[in-house]
Structure formats: structure tokens, C-alpha cells
N, C-alpha and C positions, 0 to 999 in steps of 0.2 A: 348364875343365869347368864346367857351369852347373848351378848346385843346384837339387835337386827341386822341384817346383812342385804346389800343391795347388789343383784346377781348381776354382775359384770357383762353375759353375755360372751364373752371370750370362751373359747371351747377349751371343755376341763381344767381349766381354772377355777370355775365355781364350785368345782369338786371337790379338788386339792386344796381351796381355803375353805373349806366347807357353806357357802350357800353366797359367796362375791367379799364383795368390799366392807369393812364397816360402814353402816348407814351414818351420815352427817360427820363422819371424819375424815381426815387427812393421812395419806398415805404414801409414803418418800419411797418412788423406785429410781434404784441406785445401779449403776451402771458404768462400764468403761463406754471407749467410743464403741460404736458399732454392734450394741447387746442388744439394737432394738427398744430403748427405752420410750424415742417418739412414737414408734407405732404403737406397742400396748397403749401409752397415753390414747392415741387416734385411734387406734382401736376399740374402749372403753367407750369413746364418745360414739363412733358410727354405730357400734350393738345398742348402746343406748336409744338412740334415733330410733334404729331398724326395727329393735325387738322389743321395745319398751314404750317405745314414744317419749321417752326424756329427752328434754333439749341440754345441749351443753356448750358450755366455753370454755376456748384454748386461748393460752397465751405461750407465745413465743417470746423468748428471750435472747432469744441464740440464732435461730433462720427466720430469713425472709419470708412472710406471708405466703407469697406466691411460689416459691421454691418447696413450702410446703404442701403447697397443694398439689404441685407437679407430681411432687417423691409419691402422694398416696393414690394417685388417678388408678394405678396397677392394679390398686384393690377393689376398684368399680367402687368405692363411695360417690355418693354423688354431692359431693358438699357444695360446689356450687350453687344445686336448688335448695338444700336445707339453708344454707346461707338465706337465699331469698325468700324462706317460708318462715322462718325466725328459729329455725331451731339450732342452727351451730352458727356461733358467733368468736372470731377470732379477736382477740386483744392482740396488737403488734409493740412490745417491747422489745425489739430487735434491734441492734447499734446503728442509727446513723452517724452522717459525716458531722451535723449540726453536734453533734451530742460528746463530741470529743474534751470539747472540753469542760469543764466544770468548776464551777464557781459556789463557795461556801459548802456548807456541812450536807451531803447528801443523804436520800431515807427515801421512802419508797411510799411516803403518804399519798403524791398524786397518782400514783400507778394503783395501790387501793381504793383508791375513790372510783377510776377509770374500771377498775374489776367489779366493786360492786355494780357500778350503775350497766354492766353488761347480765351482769347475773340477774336485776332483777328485770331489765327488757326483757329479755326470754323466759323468765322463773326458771335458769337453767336447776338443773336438778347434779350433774356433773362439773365439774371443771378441772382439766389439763392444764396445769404451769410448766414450761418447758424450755429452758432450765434453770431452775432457781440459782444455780452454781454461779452464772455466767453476768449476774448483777452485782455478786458480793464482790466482785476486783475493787468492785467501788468504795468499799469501803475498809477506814483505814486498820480495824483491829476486831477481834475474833466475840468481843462482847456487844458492839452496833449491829456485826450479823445477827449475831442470837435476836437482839430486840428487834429488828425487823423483821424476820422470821416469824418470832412469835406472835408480832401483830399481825402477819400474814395469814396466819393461821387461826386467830383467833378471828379475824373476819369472814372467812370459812365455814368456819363452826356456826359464828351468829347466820349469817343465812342460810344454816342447814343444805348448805353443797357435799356432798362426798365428792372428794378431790384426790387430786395425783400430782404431786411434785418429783419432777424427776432431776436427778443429781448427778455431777461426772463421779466417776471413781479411776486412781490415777493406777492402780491392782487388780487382778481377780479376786484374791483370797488379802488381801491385804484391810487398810481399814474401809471403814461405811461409806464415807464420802470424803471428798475434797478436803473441806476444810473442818470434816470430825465435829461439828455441832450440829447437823441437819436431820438426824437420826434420832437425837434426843426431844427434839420440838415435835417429831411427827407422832401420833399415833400408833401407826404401822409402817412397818418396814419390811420392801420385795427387793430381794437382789438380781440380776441379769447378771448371768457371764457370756461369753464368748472367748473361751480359753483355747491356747493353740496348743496341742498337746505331738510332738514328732511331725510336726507339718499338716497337722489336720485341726481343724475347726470346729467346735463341739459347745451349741450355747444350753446352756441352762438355767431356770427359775428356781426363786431358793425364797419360802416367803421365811423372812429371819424372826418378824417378832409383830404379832396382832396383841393389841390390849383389850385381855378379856374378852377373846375368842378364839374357839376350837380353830385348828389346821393342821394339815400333812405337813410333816417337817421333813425335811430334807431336800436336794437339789429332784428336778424335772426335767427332762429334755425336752427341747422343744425347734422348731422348724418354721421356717417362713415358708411360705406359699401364695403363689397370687389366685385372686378371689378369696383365700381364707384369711392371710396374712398370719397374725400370730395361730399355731396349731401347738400342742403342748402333748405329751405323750405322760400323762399321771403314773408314773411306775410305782412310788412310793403309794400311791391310793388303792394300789391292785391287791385285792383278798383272793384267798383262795378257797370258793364257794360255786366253781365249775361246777356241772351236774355229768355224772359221771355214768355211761353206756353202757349195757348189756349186750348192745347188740354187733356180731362181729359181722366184718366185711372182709373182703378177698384179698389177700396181695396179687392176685395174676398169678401166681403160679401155682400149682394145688399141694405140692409137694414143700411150700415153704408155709402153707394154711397150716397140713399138721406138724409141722415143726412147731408151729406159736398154741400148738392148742385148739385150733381150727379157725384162721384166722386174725387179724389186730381188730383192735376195740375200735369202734366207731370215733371217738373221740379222741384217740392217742394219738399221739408226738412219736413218727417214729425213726432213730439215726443209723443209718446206714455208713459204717465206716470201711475205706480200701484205699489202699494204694492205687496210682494213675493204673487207669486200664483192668482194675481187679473186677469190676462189672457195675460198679452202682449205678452209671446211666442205665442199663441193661432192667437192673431192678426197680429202677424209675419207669422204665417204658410200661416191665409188664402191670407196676401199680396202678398207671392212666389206664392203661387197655382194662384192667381189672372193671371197670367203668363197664365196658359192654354189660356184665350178668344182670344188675339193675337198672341200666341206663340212666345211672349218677353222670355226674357234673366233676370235672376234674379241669383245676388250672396247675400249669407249667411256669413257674418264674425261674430262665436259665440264665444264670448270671458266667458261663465260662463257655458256651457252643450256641451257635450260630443259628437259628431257626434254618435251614438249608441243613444242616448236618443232624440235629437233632430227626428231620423227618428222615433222611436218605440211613441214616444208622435204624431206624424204627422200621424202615421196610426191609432192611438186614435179616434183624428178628423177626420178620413175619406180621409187622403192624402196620395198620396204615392210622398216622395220624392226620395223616390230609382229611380222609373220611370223616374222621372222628369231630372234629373241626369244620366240616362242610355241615356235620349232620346237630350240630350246636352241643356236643357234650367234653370237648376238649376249647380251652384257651390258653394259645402258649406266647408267652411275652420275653422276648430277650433283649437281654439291657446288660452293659458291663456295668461293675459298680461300680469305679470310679465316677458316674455321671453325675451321681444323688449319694447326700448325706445317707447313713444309717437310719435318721428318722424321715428322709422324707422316702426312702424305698420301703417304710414301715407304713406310712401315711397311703402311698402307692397302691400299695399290696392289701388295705384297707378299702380304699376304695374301689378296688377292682372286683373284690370279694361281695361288696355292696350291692354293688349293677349283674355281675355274674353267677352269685348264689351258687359257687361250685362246695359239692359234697365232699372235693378231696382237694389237696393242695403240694405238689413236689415242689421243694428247692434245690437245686443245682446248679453250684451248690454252696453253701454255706461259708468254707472256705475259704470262697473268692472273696466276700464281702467281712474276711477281717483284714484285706488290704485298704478299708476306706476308715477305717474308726480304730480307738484305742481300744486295749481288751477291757477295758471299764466299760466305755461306750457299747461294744459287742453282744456282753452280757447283757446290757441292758436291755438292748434290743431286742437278743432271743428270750429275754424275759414276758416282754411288750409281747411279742409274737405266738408264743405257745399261748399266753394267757388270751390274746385274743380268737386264736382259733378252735381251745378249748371251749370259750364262752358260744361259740357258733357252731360247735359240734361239727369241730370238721376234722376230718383224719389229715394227717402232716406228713408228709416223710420229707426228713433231710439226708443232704450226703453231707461228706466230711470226708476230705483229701487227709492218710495218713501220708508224713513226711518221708519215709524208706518204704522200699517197696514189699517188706516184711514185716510191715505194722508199725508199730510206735505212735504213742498220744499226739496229739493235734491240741494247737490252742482251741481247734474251735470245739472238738471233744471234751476237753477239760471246762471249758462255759457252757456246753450243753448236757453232758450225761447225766447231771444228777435231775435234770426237769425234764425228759425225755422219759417214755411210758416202756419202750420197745428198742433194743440196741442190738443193730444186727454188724458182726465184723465177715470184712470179707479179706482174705489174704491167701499170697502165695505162696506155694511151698515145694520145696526140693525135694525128691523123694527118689534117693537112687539117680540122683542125675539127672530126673527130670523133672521139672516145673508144672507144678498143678495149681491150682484152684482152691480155697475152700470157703464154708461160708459158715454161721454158728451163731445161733441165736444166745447172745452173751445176754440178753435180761428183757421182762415181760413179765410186768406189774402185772395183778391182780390173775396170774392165769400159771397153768403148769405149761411148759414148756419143753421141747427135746433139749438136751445140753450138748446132744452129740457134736463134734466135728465132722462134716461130711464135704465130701469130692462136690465138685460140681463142674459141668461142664458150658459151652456156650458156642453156638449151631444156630442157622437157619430160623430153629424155631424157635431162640430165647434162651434161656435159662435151663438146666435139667440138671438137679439135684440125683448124688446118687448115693453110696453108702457111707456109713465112718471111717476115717482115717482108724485102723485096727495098727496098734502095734508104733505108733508113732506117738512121740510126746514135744513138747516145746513147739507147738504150730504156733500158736498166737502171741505168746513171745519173741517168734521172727528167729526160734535157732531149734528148728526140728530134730530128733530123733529117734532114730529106730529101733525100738527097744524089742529083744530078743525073746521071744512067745517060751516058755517053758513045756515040754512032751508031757 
């Protein structure tokens, strides 16, 4: 049977440890610098406040009181007034000057006493230690720490606090904590990374070990954000229990409807792959414009062209997305991706989805945004992603830049094509010397589909599909040839 669980309030965390915290126990999040360990602490206590009405107490052991209130003002808590209404009360065990030096055997009895008697002024129901690491210098050998530690904890327990002690760790992947006995006194054990992987920054949650409680194992990524602060993206929580569409919609063009069958599914993910210039903005336009037949909702996230270029290329093809836009069924946002992590243009694109209720969703394109994350981090993302926009029953289309102008796999094709519904390649081809077009619906779940390779051309008015390549082999391979018709 799995003991009660006190919901932390922290977004999708309650998920992924299955229902918060253990109720009345102690819980060691371990951490290098910079993984965010004080906010989730501060942040357990403000949802507490916020969503619970549980008062809580923090102690400090490492920064100044006031410096801590500075760091969290970002996130609109108001701790100054809970301070004054009795519900968040700070303990300051922070180094002063007086304190330097130290006379006879030290122990941590007066600072218990000072905890309890904060815990039971408020009847905090929480309490934040932050960081226990940062008191043990003081003491001279690895078995004082243990026993103070564990009376630390067993004071905890007797006033039924669920607690958080957070600890340095001097590794990502290396051991638990500091001084390697902090993990064994706790209950439960969360790890924070913030690992540097090729110059990029990638933090993640990892709960290691609840006693005698369900949880998602494995690492989470996860993103800061002001107003939210800790945001956690649950990939490891994600099932696959989408509800899957009958009903098809248009790509814009009528002629690439019956190449798929008469249309893409309402719900499908669908990848558009071509070399610079083979047409997939093109295929992008006519997807939004597709938006006129129902007067659906369509948003644009262009991560490599400029809202200026996107419209003036749109009225090229015969579109006008200014209209489209004045008349509320297009929203186009350009952003390069260097600006934002992987997860928080996942967080972004989330909430723009929220406020906007768009029925369709282009990226362009995809690409661009494995210059900002590792191909681990990538995948994860396009994991996050399809799974979210499946769950909202939205149609997707990505593009994906092939590397030669005659095809060849893409990192970002090789992390996306096995979760993508619809894979359309678009490619150049020499033909006698001259350079053409083609396009080919290389796969489309649940549906019959043309396999042909067909011409295409691109004019005034967009897109215009025309017959099969007859008599040519090796197109999409990128080494064409003419193979000789028999009388």
C-alpha cells in the first residue's frame, strides 16, 4: 500500500512522483550550483501558501535572508505579507562574522530547538532547509554528521512536517551528495541537473528513490520561468492514449488531397522534408491558406524568416496572410531560436496554443531549433510536442532542411520520422540537364496513398502538382536515372 502523498503544487511534478511529496517525511533534493535547488524548495512553500493554505518554514543556511527574498520577488510571491500573516516564516542560519569562530564540540541542538519552536508558531505543515551541506564544514568527521542529521530528521518527523533538505553535489552524474551520507538519512531522494552538454545548458529532474512510493523514473526536463518559476515538461509520464481522427482536412492544394488519400487526418504530425529552396515554405503557405475552406484557426511559429518575408513570399503565391491575420484566423510569431531553451519554446508554443485555440499549427522550421539543444534534448522535445498537439487534436506540419540539395537524412528527420503520421519529401532532380522539382508522399498512416513520384511546379499561384516522373529511377536517393522504356 503506498503512503499518502502531499501535492506539492509544483506543475507536473505531482504527476511524475505520482500525487507530491511523501506526507510527514523528509526529502534530500541534491543538486550542483545552479540546478535551482532553492527555488523548488521556495517554490513547494509559495504553492503551499497559494493552493493549499499550508503555512511553511525556511531555513537558510547558506544566503542571507534578505538576499533571498530579493532572488524570488521575479516570481510575484508575496512573502513579505505571508511573513506578516504568519504563514511563511524564515529561520536565518546563515554564516555571520560573530560566528567564525568556535569554541568546544559543535551540534546543531540550539538550531533544533529554534526550528521547532518556528514550526509550531505557524503549525507549518512544510519546511525548506537550505543547505544542510553548508553547516557540516563544521564538523570534524563523517559519523557527527550522520548523528546530527538524523536528529535533524527525526525532529521532522515528530511534528509531522513534510520537508526538503537540499544538498551541494560536487557532479552531475557523479555521487548523491557532498559528503555521501545525506541520502541515506532521507526518506526520499530528487536529483537537479544543469548539465553543460557542447555549450548548451540542459536542466533536468530525476526523483532517484521514494520509500514505499509509486513514481516515473527517469530524468524530466525542465525550465524556469518568471511567474511560474520551476515548469517541468513530464516526458517520461507521457502514454500513448491520443484519440485518434476520422476526419480529414485539406493541405491547400487539391492535388496533394488525392495524393494522401483525400487529405491528412485531423490529428496528424505531418514532415515535410527538402533541400534550401525545394518549396516547403510554399507548402507551409498553402497549409495556413487551407484555413479559408472552414475558417479554422492556424498558427505560424517561424524560427529561420522574418515575418516581413514570410508575408511578401505569401503574396508571391497568391496569399494574403495580412488578411488572414486582420480577420483572426492566422497568428504568426517569429523568433530565432537561439533566444529560448528547447523547453521553454515548448512552454511558449503551449501557451500560445491556450489563448489562441488554433486548429492547425506550422513549424519552420524544425531544423533551426537543433542549433539550440543536444540531439537527446531534440528528441525530447519533438516528443513533448507531437504528444501535446495530438492530445488537442491539432494538425502539425513540420519542415526539415535536407543537408544536399538532393536529399540526404537530417538529424532532425532521423528524431522525428518514426512519430510523424505523414512524410512528404520534396527534391531536386536533373533530368537531361535540367533541374526540376519533385514531391512524393513517402508515408501516411492509417490511409492508402499515391507512391508515385510527381513533377511539380511553382508560379504565381503556389504549388501545381503534375505527372510522374515515367522512366527515371534513383530520384530520392539524389542520383537520378533514365532508364530506357522497352518498344
Amino acid at each position: 500500500m503506498n503512503i499518502e502523498k502531499l501535492p506539492t503544487g509544483i506543475e507536473a511534478f505531482d504527476h511524475i512522483s505520482d500525487g507530491g511529496l511523501p506526507l510527514g517525511r523528509t526529502t534530500l533534493i541534491a543538486g550542483s550550483s545552479g540546478s535551482a535547488k532553492t527555488l523548488f524548495g521556495a517554490q513547494f512553500l509559495a504553492m503551499g501558501i497559494m493552493l493549499f493554505d499550508q503555512s511553511g518554514v525556511f531555513v537558510t543556511f547558506e544566503e542571507q535572508v534578505d538576499d533571498i527574498r530579493k532572488n524570488l520577488r521575479s516570481f510575484n510571491w508575496d512573502i513579505d505579507t505571508w511573513e506578516k500573516e504568519g504563514k511563511w516564516v524564515f529561520v536565518d542560519g546563515s554564516p555571520k562574522e560573530e560566528d567564525s569562530i568556535t569554541v568546544g564540540d559543535y551540534d546543531l541542538s540550539a538550531f533544533r530547538i529554534r526550528l521547532e519552536h518556528a514550526i509550531n508558531k505557524i503549525k507549518a505543515q512544510r519546511v525548506v532547509i537550505d543547505s544542510i551541506g553548508s553547516v557540516f564544514t563544521q564538523f570534524p568527521d563523517m559519523h557527527t554528521i550522520r548523528r546530527e542529521l538524523f536528529k535533524v530528521a527525526m525532529t521532522l518527523r515528530r511534528l509531522h512536517a513534510t520537508s526538503i533538505i537540499t544538498a551541494e553535489r560536487t557532479e552531475e552524474y557523479g555521487e548523491i551528495s557532498r559528503f555521501g551520507v545525506e541520502e541515506f538519512l532521507a526518506d526520499n531522494v530528487i536529483i537537479l541537473r544543469n548539465v553543460l552538454n557542447k555549450e548548451k545548458r540542459r536542466r533536468t529532474i530525476e526523483i532517484l528513490k521514494f520509500r514505499g512510493s509509486n513514481h516515473i523514473k527517469g530524468e524530466n526536463p525542465f525550465t524556469i520561468i518568471p511567474d511560474k518559476a520551476i515548469v517541468i515538461i513530464p516526458l517520461s509520464a507521457m502514454e500513448l492514449k491520443q484519440r485518434s481522427s476520422h476526419v480529414r482536412v485539406t493541405s491547400g492544394v487539391p492535388k496533394l488531397d488525392d495524393m494522401c488519400g483525400g487529405g491528412f487526418y485531423r490529428d496528424s504530425i505531418i514532415l515535410v522534408s527538402g533541400a534550401t529552396g525545394a518549396g516547403k515554405t510554399l507548402l507551409v503557405a498553402n497549409f495556413i491558406n487551407g484555413i479559408r475552406e472552414k475558417g479554422e484557426r492556424c498558427l505560424l511559429m517561424a524560427f529561420e524568416e522574418s515575418r516581413e518575408q514570410l508575408f511578401r513570399n505569401a503574396k508571391g503565391w497568391g496569399q494574403d496572410f495580412e488578411k488572414l491575420e486582420e480577420d483572426g484566423y492566422l497568428k504568426v510569431v517569429c523568433i530565432y531560436p537561439e533566444v529560448s531553451s528547447l523547453e521553454d519554446h515548448f512552454i511558449n508554443i503551449q501557451e500560445i496554443v491556450k489563448s489562441f485555440k488554433p486548429d492547425r499549427i506550422a513549424i519552420d522550421s524544425l531544423s533551426a531549433l537543433t542549433r539550440t539543444s543536444s540531439e537527446k534534448g531534440f528528441r525530447e522535445f519533438i516528443i513533448a510536442l507531437t504528444s501535446f498537439l495530438k492530445h488537442e487534436e491539432i494538425t502539425g506540419m513540420f519542415t526539415a532542411t535536407t543537408p544536399l540539395l538532393t536529399g540526404g537524412a537530417s538529424v532532425t528527420e532521423g528524431n522525428i520520422s518514426t512519430i510523424t503520421d505523414t512524410i512528404i519529401l520534396l527534391r531536386y532532380v536533373e533530368v537531361y540537364g535540367e533541374m526540376q522539382r519533385a514531391i512524393s508522399v513517402l508515408k501516411m498512416r492509417g490511409s492508402k496513398h499515391d507512391a508515385a513520384i510527381r513533377q511539380f511546379t511553382i508560379d504565381s499561384q503556389g504549388m501545381n502538382i503534375g505527372e510522374p516522373f515515367n522512366g527515371v529511377s534513383g530520384i530520392l536517393t539524389g542520383n537520378p536515372v533514365v532508364v530506357k522504356q522497352n518498344n
